[in-house]
TIMARVO-808227 format. One record per atom (N, C-alpha, C): y, z, x; residue number from 1; atom name. Coordinates in steps of 0.02 Angstrom, whole numbers. Layout:
% TIMARVO-808227
Y,Z,X,NUM,CA
...
//
This chain:
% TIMARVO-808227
-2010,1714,1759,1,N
-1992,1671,1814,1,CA
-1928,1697,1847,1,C
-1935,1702,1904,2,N
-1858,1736,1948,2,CA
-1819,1665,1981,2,C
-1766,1659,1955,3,N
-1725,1596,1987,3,CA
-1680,1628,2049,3,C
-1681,1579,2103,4,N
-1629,1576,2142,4,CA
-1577,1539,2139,4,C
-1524,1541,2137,5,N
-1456,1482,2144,5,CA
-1407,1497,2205,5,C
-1390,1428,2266,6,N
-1370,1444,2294,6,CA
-1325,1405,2317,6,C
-1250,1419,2337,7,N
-1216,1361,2340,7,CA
-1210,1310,2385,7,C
-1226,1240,2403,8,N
-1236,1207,2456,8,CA
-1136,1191,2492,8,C
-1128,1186,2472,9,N
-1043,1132,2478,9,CA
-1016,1183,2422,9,C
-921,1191,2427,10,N
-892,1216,2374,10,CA
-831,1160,2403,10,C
-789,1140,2379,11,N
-737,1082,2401,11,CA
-681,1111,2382,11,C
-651,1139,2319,12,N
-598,1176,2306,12,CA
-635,1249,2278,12,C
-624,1302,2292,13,N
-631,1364,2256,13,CA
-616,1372,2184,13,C
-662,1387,2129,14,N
-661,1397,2067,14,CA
-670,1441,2044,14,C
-608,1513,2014,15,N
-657,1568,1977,15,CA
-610,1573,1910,15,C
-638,1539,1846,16,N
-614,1539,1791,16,CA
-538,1542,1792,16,C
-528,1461,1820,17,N
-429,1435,1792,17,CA
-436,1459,1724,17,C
-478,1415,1700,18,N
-475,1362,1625,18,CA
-455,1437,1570,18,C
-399,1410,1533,19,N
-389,1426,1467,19,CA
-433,1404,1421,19,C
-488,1342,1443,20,N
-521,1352,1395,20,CA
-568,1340,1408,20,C
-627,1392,1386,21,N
-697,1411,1420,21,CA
-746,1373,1385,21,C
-776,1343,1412,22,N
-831,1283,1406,22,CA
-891,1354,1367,22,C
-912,1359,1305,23,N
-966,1378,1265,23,CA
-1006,1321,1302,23,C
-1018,1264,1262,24,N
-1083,1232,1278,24,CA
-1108,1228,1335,24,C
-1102,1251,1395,25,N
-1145,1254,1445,25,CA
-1178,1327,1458,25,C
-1158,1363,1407,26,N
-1184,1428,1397,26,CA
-1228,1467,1347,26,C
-1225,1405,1301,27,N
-1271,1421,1248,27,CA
-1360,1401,1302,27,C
-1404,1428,1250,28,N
-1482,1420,1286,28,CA
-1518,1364,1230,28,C
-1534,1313,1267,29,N
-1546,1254,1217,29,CA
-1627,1248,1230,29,C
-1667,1293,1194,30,N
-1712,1274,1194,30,CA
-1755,1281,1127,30,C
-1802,1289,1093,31,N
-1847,1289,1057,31,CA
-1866,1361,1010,31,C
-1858,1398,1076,32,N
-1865,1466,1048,32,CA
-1828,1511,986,32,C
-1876,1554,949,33,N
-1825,1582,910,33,CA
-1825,1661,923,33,C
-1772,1704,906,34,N
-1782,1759,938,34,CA
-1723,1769,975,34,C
-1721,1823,1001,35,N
-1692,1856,1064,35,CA
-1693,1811,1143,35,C
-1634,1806,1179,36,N
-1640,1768,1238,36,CA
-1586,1801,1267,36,C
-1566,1787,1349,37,N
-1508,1798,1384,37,CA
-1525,1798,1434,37,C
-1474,1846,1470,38,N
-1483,1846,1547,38,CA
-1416,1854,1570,38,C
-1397,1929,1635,39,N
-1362,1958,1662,39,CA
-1363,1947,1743,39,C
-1338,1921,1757,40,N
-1299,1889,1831,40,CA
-1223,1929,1861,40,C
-1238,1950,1929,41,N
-1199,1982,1944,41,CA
-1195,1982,2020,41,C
-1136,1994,2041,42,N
-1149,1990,2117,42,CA
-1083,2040,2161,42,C
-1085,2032,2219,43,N
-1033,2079,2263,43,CA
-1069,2065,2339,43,C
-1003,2040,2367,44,N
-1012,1995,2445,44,CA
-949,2033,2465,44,C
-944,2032,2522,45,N
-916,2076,2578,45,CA
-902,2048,2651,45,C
-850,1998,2674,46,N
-852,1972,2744,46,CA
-782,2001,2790,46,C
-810,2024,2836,47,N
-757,2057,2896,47,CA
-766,1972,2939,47,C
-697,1978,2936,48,N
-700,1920,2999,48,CA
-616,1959,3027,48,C
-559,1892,3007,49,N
-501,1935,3035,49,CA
-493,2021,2999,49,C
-482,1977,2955,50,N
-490,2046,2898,50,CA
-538,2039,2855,50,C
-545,2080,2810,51,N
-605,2103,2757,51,CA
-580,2050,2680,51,C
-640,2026,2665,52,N
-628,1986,2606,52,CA
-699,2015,2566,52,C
-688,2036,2496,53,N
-737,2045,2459,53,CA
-727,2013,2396,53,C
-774,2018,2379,54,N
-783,1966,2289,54,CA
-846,2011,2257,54,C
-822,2027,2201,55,N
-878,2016,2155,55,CA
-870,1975,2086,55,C
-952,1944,2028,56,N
-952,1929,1991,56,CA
-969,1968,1924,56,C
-964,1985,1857,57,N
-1024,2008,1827,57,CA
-1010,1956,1753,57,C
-1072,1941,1749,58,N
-1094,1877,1680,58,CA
-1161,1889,1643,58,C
-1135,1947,1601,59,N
-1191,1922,1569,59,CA
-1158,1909,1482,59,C
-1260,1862,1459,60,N
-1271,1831,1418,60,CA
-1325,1856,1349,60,C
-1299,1874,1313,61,N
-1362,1876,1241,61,CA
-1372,1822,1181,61,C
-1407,1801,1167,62,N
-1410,1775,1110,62,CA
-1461,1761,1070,62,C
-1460,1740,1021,63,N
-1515,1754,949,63,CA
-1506,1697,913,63,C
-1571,1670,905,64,N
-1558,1646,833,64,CA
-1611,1621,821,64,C
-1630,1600,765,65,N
-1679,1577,717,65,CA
-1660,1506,674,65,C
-1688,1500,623,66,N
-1688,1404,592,66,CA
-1605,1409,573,66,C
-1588,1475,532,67,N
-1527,1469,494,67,CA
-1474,1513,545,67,C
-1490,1557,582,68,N
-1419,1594,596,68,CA
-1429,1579,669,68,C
-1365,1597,733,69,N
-1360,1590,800,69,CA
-1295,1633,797,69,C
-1312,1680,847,70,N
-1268,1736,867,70,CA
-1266,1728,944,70,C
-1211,1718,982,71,N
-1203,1717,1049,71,CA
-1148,1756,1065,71,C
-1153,1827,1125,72,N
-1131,1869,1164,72,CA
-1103,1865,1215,72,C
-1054,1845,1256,73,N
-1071,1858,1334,73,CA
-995,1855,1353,73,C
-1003,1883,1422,74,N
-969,1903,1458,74,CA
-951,1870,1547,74,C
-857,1876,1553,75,N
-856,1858,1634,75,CA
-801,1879,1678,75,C
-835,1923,1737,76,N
-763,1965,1749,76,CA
-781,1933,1825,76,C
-742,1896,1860,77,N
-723,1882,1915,77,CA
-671,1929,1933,77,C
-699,1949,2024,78,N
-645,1970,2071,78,CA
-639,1965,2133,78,C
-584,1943,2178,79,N
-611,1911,2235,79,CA
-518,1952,2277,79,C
-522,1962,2343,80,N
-462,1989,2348,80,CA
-494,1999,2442,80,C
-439,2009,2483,81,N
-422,2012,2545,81,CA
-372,2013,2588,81,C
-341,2030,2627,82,N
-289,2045,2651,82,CA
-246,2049,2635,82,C
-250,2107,2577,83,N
-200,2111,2555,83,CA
-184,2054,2495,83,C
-202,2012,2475,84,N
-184,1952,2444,84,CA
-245,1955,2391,84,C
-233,1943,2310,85,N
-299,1914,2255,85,CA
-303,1842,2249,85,C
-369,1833,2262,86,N
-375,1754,2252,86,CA
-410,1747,2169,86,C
-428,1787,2132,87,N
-442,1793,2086,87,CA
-451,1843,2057,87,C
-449,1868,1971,88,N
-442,1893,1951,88,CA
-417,1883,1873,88,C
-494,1876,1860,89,N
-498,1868,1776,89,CA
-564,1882,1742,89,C
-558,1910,1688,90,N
-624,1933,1642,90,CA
-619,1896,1550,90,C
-662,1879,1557,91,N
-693,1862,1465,91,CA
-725,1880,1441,91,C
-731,1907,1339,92,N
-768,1917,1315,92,CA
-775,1886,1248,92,C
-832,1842,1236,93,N
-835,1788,1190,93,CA
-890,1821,1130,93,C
-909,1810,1070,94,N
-930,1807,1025,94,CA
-938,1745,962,94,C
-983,1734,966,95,N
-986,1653,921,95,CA
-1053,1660,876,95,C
-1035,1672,804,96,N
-1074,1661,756,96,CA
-1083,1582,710,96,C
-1149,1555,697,97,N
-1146,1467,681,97,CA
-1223,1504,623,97,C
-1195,1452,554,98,N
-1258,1459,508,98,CA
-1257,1369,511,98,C
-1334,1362,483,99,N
-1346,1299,473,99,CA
-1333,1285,406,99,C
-1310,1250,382,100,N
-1296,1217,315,100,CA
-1357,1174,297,100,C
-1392,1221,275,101,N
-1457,1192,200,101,CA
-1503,1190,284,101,C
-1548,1101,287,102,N
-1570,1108,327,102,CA
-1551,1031,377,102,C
-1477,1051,368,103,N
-1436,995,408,103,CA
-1427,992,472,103,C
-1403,933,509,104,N
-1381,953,582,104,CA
-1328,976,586,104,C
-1298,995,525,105,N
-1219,1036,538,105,CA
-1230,1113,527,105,C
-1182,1144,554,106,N
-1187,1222,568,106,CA
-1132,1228,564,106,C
-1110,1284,525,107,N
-1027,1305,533,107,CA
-1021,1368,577,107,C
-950,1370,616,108,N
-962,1414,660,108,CA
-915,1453,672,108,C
-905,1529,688,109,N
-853,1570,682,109,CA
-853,1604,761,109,C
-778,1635,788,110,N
-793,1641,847,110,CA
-722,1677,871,110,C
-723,1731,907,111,N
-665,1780,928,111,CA
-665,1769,1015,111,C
-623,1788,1031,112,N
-611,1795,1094,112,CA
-576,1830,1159,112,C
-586,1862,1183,113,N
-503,1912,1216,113,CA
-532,1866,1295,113,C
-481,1869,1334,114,N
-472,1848,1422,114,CA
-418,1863,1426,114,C
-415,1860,1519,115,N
-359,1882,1558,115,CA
-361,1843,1622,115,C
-318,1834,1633,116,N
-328,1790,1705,116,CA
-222,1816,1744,116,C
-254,1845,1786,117,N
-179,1851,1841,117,CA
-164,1808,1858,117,C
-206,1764,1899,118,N
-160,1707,1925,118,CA
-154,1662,1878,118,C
-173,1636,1829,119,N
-125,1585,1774,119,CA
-69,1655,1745,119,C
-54,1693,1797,120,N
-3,1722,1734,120,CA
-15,1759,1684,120,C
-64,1770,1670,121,N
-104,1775,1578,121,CA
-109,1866,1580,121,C
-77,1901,1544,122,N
-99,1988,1546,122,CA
-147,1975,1497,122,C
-148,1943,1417,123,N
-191,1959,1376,123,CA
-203,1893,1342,123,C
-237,1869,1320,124,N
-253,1823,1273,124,CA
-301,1831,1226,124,C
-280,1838,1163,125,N
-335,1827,1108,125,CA
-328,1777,1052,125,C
-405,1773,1023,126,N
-405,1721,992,126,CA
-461,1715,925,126,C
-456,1718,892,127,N
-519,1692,835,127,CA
-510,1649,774,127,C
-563,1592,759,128,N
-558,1535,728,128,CA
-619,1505,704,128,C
-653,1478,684,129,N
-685,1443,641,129,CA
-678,1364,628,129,C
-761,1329,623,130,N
-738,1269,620,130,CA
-805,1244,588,130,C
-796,1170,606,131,N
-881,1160,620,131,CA
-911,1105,675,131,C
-992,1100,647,132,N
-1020,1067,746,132,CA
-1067,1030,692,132,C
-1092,970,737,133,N
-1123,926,704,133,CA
-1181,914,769,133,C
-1254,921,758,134,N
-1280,868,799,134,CA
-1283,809,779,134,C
-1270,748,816,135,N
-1280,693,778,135,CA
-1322,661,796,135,C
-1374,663,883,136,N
-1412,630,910,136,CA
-1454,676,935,136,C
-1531,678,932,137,N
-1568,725,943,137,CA
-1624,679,950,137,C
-1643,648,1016,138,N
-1704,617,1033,138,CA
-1723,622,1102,138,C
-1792,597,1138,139,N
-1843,574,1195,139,CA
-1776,621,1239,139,C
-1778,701,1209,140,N
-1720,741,1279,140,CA
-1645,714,1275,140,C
-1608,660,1227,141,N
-1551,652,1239,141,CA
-1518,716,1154,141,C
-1473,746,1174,142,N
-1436,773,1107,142,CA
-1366,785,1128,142,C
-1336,738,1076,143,N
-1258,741,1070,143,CA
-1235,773,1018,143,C
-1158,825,1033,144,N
-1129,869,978,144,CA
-1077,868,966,144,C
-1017,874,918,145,N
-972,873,930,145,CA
-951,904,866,145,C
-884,928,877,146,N
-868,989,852,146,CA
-780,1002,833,146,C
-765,1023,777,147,N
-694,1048,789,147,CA
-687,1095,728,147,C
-621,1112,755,148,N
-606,1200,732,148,CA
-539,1202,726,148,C
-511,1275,703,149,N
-432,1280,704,149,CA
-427,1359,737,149,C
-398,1383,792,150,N
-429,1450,787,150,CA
-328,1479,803,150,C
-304,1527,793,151,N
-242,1543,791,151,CA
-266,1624,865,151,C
-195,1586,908,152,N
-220,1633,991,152,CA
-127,1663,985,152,C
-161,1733,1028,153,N
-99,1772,1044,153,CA
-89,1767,1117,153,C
-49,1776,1156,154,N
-49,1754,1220,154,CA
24,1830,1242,154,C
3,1860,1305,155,N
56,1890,1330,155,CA
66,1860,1396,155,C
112,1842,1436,156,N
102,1803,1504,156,CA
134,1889,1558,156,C
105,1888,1619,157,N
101,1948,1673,157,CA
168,1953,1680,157,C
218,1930,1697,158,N
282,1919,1734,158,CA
353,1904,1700,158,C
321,1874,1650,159,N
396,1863,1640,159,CA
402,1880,1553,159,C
358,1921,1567,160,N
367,1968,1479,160,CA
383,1924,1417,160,C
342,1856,1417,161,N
357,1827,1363,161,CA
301,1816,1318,161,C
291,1811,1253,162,N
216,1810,1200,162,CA
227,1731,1173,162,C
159,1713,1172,163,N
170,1636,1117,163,CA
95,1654,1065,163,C
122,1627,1016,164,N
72,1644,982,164,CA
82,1560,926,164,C
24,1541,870,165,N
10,1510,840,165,CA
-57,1466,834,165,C
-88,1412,794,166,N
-129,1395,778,166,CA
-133,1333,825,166,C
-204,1320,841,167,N
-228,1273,885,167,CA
-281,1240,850,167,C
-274,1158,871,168,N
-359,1099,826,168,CA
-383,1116,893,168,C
-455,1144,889,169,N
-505,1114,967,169,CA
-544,1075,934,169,C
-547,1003,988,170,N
-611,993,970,170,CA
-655,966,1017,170,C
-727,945,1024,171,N
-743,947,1097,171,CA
-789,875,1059,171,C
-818,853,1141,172,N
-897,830,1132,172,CA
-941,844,1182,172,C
-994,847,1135,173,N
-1042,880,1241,173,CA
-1103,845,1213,173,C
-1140,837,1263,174,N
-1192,800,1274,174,CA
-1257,844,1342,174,C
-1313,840,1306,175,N
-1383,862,1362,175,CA
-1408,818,1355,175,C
-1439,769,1413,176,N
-1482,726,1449,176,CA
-1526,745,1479,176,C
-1575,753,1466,177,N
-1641,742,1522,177,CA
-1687,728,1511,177,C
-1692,638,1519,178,N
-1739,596,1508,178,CA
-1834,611,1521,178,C
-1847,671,1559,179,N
-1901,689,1595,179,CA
-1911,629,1665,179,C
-1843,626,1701,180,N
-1866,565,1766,180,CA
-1851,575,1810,180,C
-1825,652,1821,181,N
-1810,673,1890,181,CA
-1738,687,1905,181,C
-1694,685,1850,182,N
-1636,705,1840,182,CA
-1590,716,1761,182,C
-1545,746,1756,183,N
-1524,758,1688,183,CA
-1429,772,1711,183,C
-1425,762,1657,184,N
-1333,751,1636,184,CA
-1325,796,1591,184,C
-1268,834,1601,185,N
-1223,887,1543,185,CA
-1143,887,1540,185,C
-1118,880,1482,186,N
-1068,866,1489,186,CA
-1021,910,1408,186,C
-981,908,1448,187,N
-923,958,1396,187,CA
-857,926,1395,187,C
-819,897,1335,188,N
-743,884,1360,188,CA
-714,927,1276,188,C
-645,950,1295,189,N
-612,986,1247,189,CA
-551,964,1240,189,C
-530,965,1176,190,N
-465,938,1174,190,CA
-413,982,1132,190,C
-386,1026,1145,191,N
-341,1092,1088,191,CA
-246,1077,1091,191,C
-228,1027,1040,192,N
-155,1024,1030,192,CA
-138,1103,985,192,C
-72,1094,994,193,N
-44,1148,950,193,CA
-37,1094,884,193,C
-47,1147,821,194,N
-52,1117,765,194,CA
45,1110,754,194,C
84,1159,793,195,N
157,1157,750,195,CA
187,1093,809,195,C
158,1085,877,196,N
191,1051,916,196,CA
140,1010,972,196,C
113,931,948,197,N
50,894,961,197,CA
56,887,1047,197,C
113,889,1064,198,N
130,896,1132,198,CA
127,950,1180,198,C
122,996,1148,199,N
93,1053,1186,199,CA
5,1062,1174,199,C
-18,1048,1221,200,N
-95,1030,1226,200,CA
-136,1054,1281,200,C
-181,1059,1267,201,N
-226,1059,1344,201,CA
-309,1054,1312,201,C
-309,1001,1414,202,N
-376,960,1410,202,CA
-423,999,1448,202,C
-500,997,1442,203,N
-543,1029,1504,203,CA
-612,998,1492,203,C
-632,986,1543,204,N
-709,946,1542,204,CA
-747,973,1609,204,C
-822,988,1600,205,N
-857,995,1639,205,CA
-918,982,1638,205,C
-931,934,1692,206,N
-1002,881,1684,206,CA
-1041,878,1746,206,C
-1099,911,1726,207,N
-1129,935,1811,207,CA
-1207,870,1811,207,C
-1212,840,1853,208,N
-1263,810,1864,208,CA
-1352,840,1910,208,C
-1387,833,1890,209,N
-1428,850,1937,209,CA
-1491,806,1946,209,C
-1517,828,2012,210,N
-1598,789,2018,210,CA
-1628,838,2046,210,C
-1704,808,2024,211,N
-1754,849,2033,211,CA
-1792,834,2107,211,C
-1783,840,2167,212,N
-1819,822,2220,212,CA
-1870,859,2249,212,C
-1905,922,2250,213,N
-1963,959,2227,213,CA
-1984,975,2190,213,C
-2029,997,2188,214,N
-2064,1039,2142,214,CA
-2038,1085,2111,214,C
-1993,1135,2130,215,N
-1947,1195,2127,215,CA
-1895,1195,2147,215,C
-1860,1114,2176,216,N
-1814,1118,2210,216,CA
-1749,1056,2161,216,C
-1698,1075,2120,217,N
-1647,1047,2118,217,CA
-1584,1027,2145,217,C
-1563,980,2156,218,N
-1491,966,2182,218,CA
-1438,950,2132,218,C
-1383,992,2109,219,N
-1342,994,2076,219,CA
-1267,974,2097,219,C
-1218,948,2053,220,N
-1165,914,2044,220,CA
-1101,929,2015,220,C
-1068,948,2003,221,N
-1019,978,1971,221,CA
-948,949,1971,221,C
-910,928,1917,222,N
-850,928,1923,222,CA
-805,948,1848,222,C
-754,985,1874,223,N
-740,1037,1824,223,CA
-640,1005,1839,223,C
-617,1009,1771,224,N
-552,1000,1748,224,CA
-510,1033,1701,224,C
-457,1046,1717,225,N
-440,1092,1673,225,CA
-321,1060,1659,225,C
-305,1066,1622,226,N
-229,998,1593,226,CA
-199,1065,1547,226,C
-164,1091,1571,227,N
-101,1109,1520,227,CA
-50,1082,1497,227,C
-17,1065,1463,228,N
51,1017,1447,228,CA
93,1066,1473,228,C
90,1125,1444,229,N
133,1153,1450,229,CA
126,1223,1482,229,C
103,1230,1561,230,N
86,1292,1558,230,CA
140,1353,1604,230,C
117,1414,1609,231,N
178,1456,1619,231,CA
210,1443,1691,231,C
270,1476,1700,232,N
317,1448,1778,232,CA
257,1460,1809,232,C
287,1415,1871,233,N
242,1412,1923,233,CA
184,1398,1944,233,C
133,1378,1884,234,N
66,1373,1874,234,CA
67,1287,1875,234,C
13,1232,1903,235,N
8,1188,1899,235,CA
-19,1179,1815,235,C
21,1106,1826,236,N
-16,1075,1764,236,CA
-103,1053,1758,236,C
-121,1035,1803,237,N
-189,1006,1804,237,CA
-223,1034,1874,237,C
-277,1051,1858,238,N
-312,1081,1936,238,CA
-372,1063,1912,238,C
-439,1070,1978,239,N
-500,1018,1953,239,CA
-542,1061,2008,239,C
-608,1063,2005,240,N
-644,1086,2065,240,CA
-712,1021,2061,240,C
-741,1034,2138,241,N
-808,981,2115,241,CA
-842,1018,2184,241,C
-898,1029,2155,242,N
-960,1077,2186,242,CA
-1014,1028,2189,242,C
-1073,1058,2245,243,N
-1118,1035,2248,243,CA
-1158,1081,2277,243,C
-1232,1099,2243,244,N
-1272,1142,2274,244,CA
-1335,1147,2262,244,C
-1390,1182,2241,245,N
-1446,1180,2205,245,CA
-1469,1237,2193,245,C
-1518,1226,2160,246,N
-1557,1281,2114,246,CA
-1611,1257,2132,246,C
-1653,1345,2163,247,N
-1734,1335,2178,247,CA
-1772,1399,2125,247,C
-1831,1376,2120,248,N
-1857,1406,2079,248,CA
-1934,1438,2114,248,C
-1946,1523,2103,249,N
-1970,1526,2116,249,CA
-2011,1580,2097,249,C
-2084,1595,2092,250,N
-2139,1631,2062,250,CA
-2131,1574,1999,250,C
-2209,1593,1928,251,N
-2216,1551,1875,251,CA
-2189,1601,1827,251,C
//
């Protein structure tokens, strides 16, 4: 099946603020066992006063079977014009989860490196371990929730300073789709510092959609992202909310 996605409305511009990257809307929740993914990529080009170009590249692997789940993937945003970057950041994630016996819990292990210029950020890494629970799995509704401890190194672009130490994440996310012509997804995260509960940061992203053709979706988006404490000059809280759809097309 070849998908199209295309953006209807964008309200604020979004290319990966967040320090902290929403997994669950990236995992593939379906049935299958085996091999899955999928590589998305793009490069746009507009002369108007001056020349503005962007590209994306994202891709996705993952595997798994009754007992193991291995997930791959990748995200390098770049967007820049007159002279000026409006973005400019790349990720690369890895997340290993075994099932415990033949429970809804899975324990899960998971590394990380990103970069983002405009939060400031030259390097960030990270790897930690935790665990995830399904606890609701019915008629299309499944709720999860999850926590971990993972210890991150951080270099910031500018002002040559490193923070490093141990972080609790913990999230809840939720997939809805009743089979009635629309479905709900939702992600919220919550990561204090374990040495200092006040240095924290929040992020949630919960996209709505309906089904109004046959092949034709209308999608929803609103995305948040809360540092307590983040580097000079960078806002504390920034948010985007999109709206667009997804058409589908050949079987």
């Amino acid at each position: 099946m070849i998908r199209l996605s295309a953006l209807l409305l964008m309200l604020l511009p979004f290319c990966s603020f967040s320090q902290v990257v929403n997994i669950e809307n990236k995992r593939i929740y379906d049935d299958t066992a085996g091999w899955s993914g999928s590589l998305d990529g793009g490069f746009s080009a507009v002369q108007n006063s001056s020349l503005l170009y962007s590209m994306n590249f994202r891709p996705k692997i993952q595997y798994k079977n009754r007992k193991h789940y291995y997930l791959l993937l990748g995200d390098i945003v770049y967007t820049s014009g007159k002279g000026q970057t409006y973005a400019n950041s790349g990720m690369s994630h890895f997340r290993y989860a075994y099932r415990i016996k033949n429970s809804p819990w899975k324990w899960e292990s998971y590394a990380q490196v990103q970069y983002n210029i405009l939060l400031n950020q030259k390097i960030r890494a990270l790897a930690g371990s935790g665990i995830r629970w399904k606890f609701y799995d019915k008629n299309g509704i499944r709720f999860f929730v999850g926590t971990s401890s993972f210890y991150e190194y951080e270099e910031l672009q500018t002002e040559q300073v490193t923070n490093d130490g141990f972080r609790w994440s913990n999230y809840l996310s939720w997939f809805i789709d009743p089979g009635k012509g629309w479905s709900f997804s939702a992600a919220t995260y919550a990561q204090p510092l374990f040495s200092n509960f006040r240095d924290y940061r929040i992020a949630g992203q919960y996209t709505l959609a309906f089904h109004v053709l046959k092949r034709l979706d209308l999608k929803m988006e609103y995305t948040f992202f809360h540092d307590s404490r983040p580097p000079t000059d960078i806002r504390k809280t920034v948010f985007t909310s999109t709206a667009g759809f997804h058409l589908k097309l050949g079987e």
